[in-house]
C-alpha positions in Angstrom: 21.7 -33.7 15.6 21.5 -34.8 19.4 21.0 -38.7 19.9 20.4 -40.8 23.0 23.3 -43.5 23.1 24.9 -45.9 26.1 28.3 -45.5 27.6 30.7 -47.7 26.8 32.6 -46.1 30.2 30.0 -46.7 32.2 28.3 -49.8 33.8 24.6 -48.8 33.6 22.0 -48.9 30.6 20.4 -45.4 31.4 20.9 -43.1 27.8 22.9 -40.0 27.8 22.5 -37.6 24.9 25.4 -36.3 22.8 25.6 -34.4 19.6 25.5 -30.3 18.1 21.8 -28.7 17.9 21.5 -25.6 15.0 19.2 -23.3 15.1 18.5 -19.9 13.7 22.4 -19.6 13.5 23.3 -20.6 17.2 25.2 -23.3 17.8 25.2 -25.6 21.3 27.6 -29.1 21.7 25.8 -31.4 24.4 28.1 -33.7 25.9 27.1 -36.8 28.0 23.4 -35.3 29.3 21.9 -38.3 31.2 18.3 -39.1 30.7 17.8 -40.6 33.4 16.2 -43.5 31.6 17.1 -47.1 30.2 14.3 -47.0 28.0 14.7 -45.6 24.5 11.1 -44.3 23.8 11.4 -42.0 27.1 14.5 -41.0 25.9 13.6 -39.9 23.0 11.0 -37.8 24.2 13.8 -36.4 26.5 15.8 -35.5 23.8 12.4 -33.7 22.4 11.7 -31.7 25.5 15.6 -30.8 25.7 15.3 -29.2 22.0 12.5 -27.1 23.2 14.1 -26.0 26.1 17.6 -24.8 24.3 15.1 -23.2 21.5 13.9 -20.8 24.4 17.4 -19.7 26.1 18.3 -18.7 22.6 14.9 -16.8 22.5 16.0 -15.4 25.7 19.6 -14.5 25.6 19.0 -13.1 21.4 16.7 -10.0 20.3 15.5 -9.2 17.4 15.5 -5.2 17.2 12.7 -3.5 15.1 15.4 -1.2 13.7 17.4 -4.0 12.3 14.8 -6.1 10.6 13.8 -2.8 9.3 17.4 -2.4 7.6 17.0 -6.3 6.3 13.6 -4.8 4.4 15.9 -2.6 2.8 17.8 -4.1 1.5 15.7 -7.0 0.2 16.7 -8.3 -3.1 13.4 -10.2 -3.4 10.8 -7.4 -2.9 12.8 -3.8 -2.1 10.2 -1.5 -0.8 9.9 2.2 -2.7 12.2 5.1 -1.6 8.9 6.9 -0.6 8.6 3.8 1.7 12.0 3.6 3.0 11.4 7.4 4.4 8.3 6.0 6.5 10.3 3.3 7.2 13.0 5.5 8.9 10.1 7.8 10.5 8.9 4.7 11.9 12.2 3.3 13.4 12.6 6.5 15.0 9.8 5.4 17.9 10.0 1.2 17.4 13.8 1.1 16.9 14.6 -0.3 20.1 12.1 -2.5 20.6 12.2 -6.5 20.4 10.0 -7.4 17.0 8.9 -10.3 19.1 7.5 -7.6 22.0 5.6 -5.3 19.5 1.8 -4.9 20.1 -1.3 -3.6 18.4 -1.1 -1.2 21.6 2.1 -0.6 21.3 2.2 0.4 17.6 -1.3 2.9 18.2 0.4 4.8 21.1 3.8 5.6 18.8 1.5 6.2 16.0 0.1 9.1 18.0 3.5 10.1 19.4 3.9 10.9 16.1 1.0 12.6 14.9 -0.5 13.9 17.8 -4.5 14.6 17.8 -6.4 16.2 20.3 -7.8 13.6 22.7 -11.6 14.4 22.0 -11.6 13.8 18.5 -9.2 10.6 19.0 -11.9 9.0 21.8 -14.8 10.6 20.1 -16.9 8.3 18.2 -17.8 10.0 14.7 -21.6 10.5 15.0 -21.0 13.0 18.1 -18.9 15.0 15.8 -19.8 18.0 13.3 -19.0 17.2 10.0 -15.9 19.3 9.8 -14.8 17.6 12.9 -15.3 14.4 11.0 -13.3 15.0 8.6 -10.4 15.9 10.5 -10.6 13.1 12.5 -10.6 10.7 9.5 -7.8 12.9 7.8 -6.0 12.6 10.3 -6.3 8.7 10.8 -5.7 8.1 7.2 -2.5 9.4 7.7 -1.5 7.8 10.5 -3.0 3.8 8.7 -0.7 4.9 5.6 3.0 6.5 7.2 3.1 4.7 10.3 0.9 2.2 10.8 1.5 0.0 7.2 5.1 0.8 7.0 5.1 -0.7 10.9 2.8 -3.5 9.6 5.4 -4.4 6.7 8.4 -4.6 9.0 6.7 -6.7 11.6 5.3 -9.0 8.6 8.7 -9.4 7.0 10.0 -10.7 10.8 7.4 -13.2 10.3 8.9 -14.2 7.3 12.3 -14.6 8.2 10.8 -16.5 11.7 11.8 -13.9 14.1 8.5 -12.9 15.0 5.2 -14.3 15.5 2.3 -13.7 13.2 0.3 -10.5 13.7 -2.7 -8.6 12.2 -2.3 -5.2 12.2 -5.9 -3.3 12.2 -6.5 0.2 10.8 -7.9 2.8 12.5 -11.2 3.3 10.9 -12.4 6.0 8.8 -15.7 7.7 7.7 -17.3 6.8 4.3 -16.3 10.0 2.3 -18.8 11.0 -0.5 -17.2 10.0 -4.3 -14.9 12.7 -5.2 -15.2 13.0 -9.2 -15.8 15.7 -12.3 -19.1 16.5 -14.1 -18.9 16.9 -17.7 -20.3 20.6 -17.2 -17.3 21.3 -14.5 -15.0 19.2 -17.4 -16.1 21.7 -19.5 -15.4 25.0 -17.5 -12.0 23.8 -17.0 -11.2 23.7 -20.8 -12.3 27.0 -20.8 -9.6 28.4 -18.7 -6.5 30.2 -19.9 -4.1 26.8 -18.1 -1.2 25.7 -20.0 -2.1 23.2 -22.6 -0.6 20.4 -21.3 -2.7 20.4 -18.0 -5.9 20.3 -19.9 -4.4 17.4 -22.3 -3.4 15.8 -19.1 -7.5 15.8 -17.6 -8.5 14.8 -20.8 -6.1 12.3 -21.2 -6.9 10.4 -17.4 -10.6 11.4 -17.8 -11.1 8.8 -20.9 -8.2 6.3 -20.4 -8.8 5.8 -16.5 -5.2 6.4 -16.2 -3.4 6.9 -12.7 -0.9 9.6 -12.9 2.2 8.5 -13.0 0.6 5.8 -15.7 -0.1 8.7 -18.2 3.6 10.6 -17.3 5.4 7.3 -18.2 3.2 7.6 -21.6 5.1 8.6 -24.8 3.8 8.6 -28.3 5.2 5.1 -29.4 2.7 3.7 -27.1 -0.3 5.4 -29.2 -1.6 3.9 -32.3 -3.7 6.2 -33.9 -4.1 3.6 -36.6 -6.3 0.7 -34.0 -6.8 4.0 -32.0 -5.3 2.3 -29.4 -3.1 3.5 -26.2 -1.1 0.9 -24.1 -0.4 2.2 -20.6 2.4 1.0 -18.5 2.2 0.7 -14.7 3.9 3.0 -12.7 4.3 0.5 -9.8 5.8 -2.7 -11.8 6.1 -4.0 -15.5 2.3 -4.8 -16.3 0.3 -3.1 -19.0 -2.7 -2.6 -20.7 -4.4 -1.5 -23.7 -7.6 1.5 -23.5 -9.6 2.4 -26.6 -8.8 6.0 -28.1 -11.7 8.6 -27.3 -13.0 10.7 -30.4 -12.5 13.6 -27.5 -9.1 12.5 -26.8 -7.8 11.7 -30.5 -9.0 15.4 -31.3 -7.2 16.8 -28.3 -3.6 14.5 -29.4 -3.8 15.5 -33.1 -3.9 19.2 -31.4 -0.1 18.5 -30.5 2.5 18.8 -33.9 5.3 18.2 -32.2 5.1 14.8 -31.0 8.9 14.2 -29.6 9.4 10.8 -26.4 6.9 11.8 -24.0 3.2 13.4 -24.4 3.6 15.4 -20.9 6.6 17.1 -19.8 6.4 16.5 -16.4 8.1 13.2 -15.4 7.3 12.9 -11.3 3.8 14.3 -10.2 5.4 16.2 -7.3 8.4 17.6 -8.9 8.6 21.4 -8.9 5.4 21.1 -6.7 5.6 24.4 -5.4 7.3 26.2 -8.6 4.9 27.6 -11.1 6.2 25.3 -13.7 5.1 22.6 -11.6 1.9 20.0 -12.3 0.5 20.6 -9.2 0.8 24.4 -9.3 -0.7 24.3 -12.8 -3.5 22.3 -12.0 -4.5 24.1 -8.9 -4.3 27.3 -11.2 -6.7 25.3 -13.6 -9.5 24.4 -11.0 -8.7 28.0 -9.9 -10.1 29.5 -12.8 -12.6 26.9 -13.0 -13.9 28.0 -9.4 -13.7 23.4 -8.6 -12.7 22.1 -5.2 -8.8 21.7 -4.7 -9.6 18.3 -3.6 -10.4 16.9 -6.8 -6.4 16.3 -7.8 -5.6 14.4 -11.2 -5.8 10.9 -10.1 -9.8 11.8 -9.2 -9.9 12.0 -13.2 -9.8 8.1 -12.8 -12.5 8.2 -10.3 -14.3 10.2 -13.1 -13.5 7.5 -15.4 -15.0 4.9 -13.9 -18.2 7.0 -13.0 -18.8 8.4 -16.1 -18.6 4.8 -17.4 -20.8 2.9 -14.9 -23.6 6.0 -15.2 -23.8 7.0 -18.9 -21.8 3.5 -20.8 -24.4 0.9 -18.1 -20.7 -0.9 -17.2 -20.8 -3.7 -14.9 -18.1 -4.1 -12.3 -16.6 -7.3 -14.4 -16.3 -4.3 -17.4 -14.9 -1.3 -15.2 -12.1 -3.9 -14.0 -10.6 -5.2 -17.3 -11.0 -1.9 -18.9 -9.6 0.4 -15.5 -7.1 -2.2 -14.5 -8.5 -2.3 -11.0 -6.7 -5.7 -9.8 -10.5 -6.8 -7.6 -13.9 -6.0 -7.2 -13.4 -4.4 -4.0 -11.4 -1.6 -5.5 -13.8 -0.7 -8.6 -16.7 -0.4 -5.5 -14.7 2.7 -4.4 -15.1 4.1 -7.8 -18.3 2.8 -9.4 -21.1 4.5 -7.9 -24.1 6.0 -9.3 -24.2 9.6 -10.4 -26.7 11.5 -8.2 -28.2 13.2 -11.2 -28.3 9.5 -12.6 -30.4 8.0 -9.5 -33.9 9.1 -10.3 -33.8 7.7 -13.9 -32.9 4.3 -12.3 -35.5 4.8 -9.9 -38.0 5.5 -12.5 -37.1 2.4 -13.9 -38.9 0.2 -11.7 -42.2 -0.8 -12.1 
């Protein structure tokens, strides 16, 4: 603490400040600094504009590399990010690294982001209504990428400087994207892919997200102590944390469950959604074969099963989005909006509704 005192050694009444001043783990000693006052409200505001300066030749003389807050994030007790995160964290570092946390810009941040995955300079400056549709597409696939492996994992480091006050406070913006049309099953498509010659398990797996709403890795964590075929009940654990929730058995389901005799820990064998991905044991591979056979887009994947979910219950069950979010698990209303459209072959009976 720095104080403004007189000096017993010397004949005058002007205030000289002594004492240690702390801060963010730097240590200075002052010694005899005069204030060139006698009066002690000046000096006190001395002492005030003195602390500000020594806060800024600390700024100065210290740095606060991007690489190592990124290896504090790491290795946060508090809130550790994912390994999947961790490996964009590391892409990332690989074009911030050397840079001063306190020097990164929204500019700065956009131009790595396209160091790293380039895109050809007409669809990057192009607005998306002078592009073909196709062209549209790859534009926004290509931005999506870059929002979710470079530019979040970059936003998370720079908000965790902020945290730890090495950095000021900084919104990151998104590049933006085209409204895709909702990606979901019909019941008839639903119904072609049952009649493939998949594997079992795949088709108990699209029945399974189709009428619990379940993400992925929420129905692979499922095993047959969490069904209660008594309440027809299932409780579904989050992949991402601890939380759970309960969803109402399906007479399509139940029938589907009580197909299996053999009902051992877990209802699917797979127990990561990528693993074996390219191995024709693998749930991907399956799938794909499914779909296939089914002659259905590739880009309806098993988490658009939940997108199905909460079509199939806004169109044919008349849900609100206060029902689709305590029965999904969809955490805001934002979210469900994604999911809960109208059906196309739904919209004229709506229409015809009105007067």
């Amino acid at each position: 603490m720095l104080k403004a005192r007189r000096r017993s050694d010397v004949k005058s009444n002007i205030y000289y400040v002594n004492g240690t001043f702390h801060y963010e783990g730097n240590t200075k000693y002052i010694k005899n600094i005069s204030t060139r006052t006698d009066k002690i409200g000046e000096a006190n505001k001395f002492i005030y504009e003195l602390i500000e300066r020594l806060k800024e030749d600390i700024h100065c003389t210290k740095t606060y590399k991007f690489k190592g807050i990124a290896a504090e994030k790491k290795q946060d007790t508090d809130k550790p990010p994912s390994i999947k995160t961790i490996k964009l964290i590391d892409k990332v570092v690989t074009y911030l690294g050397s840079y001063d946390v306190r020097h990164i810009t929204n500019k700065l941040i956009k131009e790595k982001a396209f160091e790293c995955y380039p895109i050809e300079d007409y669809l990057k400056n192009s607005a998306y209504s002078d592009l073909s549709e196709s062209e549209k597409k790859q534009k926004s696939a290509r931005f999506s990428t870059i929002n979710r492996s470079f530019i979040s994992p970059a936003s998370l480091i720079v908000n965790y400087a902020n945290q730890l006050g090495k950095s000021h406070k900084m919104v990151i913006p998104r590049l933006e994207l085209i409204e895709r049309d909702p990606i979901y099953f019909t019941p008839e498509e639903v119904e072609k892919c049952m009649k493939t010659t998949s594997m079992f398990q795949i088709k108990l797996l699209m029945m399974f997200c189709i009428y619990t709403g379940a993400r992925l890795q929420e129905a692979l964590n499922c095993k047959w102590e969490h069904i209660d075929f008594i309440k027809d009940e299932i409780k579904l654990w989050e992949g991402k944390g601890d939380k759970s929730r309960t969803v109402t058995i399906h007479k399509n389901l139940k029938e589907w469950l009580n197909k299996i005799n053999d009902k051992g820990c877990y209802i699917f064998v797979w127990r990561k959604a990528w693993s074996n991905k390219k191995d024709g044991e693998g749930l991907y591979f399956n799938w794909r074969d499914m779909l296939r056979q089914a002659d259905i887009s590739f880009e309806k994947t098993p988490h658009k099963c939940r997108h199905t979910f909460a079509t199939w219950l806004r169109a044919y069950a008349g849900c609100d989005t206060e029902d689709l979010k305590d029965i999904g698990g969809w955490k805001d209303s934002k979210s469900v909006a994604v999911y809960s459209h109208i059906m196309p072959q739904t919209m004229p009976k709506k229409i015809n509704l009105l007067p």
